[in-house]
matplotlib code that plots the C-alpha trace (Angstrom):
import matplotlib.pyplot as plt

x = [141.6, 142.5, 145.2, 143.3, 143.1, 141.3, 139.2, 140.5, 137.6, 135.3, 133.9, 130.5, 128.9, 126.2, 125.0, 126.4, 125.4, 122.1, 121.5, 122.9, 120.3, 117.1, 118.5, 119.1, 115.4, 113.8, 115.1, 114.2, 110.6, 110.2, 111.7, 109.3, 105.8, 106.6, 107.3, 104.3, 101.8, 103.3, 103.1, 99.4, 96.8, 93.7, 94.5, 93.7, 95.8, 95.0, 95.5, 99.1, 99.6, 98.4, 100.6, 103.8, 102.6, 102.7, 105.7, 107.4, 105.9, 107.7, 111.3, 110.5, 109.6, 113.1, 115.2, 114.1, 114.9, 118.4, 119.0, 120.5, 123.9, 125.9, 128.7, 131.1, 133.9, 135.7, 132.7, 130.6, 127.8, 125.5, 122.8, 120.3, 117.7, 114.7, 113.0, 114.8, 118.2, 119.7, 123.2, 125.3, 128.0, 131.1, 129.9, 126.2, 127.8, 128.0, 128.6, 127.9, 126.1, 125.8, 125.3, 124.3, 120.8, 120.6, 119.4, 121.7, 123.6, 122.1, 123.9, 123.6, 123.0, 124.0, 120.0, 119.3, 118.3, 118.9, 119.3, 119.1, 121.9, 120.2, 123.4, 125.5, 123.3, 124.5, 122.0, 123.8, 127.3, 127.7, 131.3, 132.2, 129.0, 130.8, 134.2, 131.9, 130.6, 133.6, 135.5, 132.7, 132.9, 136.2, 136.2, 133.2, 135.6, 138.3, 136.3, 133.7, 135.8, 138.7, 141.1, 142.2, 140.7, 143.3]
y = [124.1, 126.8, 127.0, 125.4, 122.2, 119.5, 118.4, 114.9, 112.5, 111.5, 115.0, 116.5, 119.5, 121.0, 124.0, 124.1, 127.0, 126.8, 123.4, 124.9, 127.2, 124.8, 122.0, 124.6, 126.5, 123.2, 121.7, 125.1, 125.7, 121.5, 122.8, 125.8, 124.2, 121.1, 122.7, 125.2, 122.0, 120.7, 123.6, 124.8, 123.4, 123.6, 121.0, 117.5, 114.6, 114.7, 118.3, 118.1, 115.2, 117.5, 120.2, 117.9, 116.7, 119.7, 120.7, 116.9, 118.2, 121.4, 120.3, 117.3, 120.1, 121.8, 118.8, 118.3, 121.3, 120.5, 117.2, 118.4, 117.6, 116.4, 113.6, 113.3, 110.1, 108.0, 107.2, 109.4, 111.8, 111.3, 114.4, 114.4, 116.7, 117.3, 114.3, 112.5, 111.1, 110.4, 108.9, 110.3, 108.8, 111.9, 111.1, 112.0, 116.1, 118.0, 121.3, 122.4, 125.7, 128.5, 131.7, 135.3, 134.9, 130.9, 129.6, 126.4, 124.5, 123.1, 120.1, 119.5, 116.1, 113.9, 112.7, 116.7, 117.4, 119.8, 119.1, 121.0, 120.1, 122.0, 121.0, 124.0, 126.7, 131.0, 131.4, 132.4, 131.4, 132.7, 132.8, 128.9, 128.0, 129.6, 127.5, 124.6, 124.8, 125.5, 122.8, 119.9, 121.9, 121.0, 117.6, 117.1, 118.0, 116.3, 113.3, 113.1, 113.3, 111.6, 114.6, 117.5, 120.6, 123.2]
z = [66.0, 68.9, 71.1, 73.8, 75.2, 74.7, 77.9, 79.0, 78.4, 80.2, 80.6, 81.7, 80.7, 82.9, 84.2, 87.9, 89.1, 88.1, 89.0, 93.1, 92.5, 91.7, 94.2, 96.6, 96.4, 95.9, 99.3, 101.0, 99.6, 100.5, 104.3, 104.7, 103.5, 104.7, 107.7, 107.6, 107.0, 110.5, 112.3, 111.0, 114.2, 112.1, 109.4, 109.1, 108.2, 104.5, 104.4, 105.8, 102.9, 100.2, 101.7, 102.0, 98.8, 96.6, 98.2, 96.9, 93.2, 93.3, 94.6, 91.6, 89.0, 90.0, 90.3, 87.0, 85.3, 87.3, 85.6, 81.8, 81.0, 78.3, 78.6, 76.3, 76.2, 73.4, 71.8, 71.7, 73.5, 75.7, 75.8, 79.2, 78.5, 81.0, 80.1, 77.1, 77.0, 73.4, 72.8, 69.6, 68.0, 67.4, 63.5, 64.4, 65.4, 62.2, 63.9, 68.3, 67.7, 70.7, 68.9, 70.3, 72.4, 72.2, 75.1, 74.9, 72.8, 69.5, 68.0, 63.9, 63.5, 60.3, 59.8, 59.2, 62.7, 64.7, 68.5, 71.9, 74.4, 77.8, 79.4, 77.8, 78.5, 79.3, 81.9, 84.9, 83.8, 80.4, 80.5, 81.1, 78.6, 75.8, 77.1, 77.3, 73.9, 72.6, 73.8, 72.8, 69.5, 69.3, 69.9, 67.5, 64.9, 65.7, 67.1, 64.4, 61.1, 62.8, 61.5, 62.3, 61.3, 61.5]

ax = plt.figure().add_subplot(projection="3d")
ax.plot(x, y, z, "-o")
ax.set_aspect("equal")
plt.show()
């Protein structure tokens, strides 16, 4: 194991600037049609709905992409994908994979799987994904075997 420390458990993983991003630009593209639909003269009352409408889609498409994260605590993990949420037990993680030009996290599973965790991804902060990935590595190994791998 490094010289670093352990994360106190619980601990989440997530992308937090990138989830600012998408919250942010999905409120303000909401704002501005929303706000375009009101202000246009020449539509109807259905036509303002589809308007508002769409503009509800798009913020949900973003808030979406914003959701991944991965929680780890005594037990286990808990990986929230866009649409899927699976719970591991430490025994389930083999090995947390984030190699050059992955797009997030991969967990090994024990069934033979292989698993995306979208909650440790290098997007925009590449510097605290690799910190993240390393420290859920390291407490995969020292969680999941129940010794320490020196």
């Amino acid at each position: 194991m490094s010289d670093t420390q352990l994360p106190v458990l619980p601990v989440t993983f997530r992308p937090t600037r990138t989830r600012a991003v998408l919250l942010t630009v999905g409120t303000a593209m909401f704002a501005v049609i929303t706000a375009v639909a009101l202000m246009l003269e020449n539509l109807g009352p259905g036509e303002r709905a589809s308007f508002i409408f769409v503009a509800a889609l798009f913020f949900g498409v973003l808030a979406l992409l914003s959701r991944p994260k991965v929680v780890a605590d005594e037990r286990g993990v808990t990986v929230v994908n866009l649409t899927r949420t699976r719970r591991l037990e430490w025994a389930e993680i083999l090995r947390v994979n984030l190699r050059e030009g992955d797009p997030w996290v991969f967990l090994d599973l024990s069934d033979g799987t292989s698993m995306p965790a979208l909650g440790i991804q290098p997007g925009i902060g590449k510097q605290r994904a690799i910190r993240d990935a390393r420290a859920l590595r390291e407490l995969a190994e020292t969680r999941g075997t129940g010794t320490d791998t020196a």
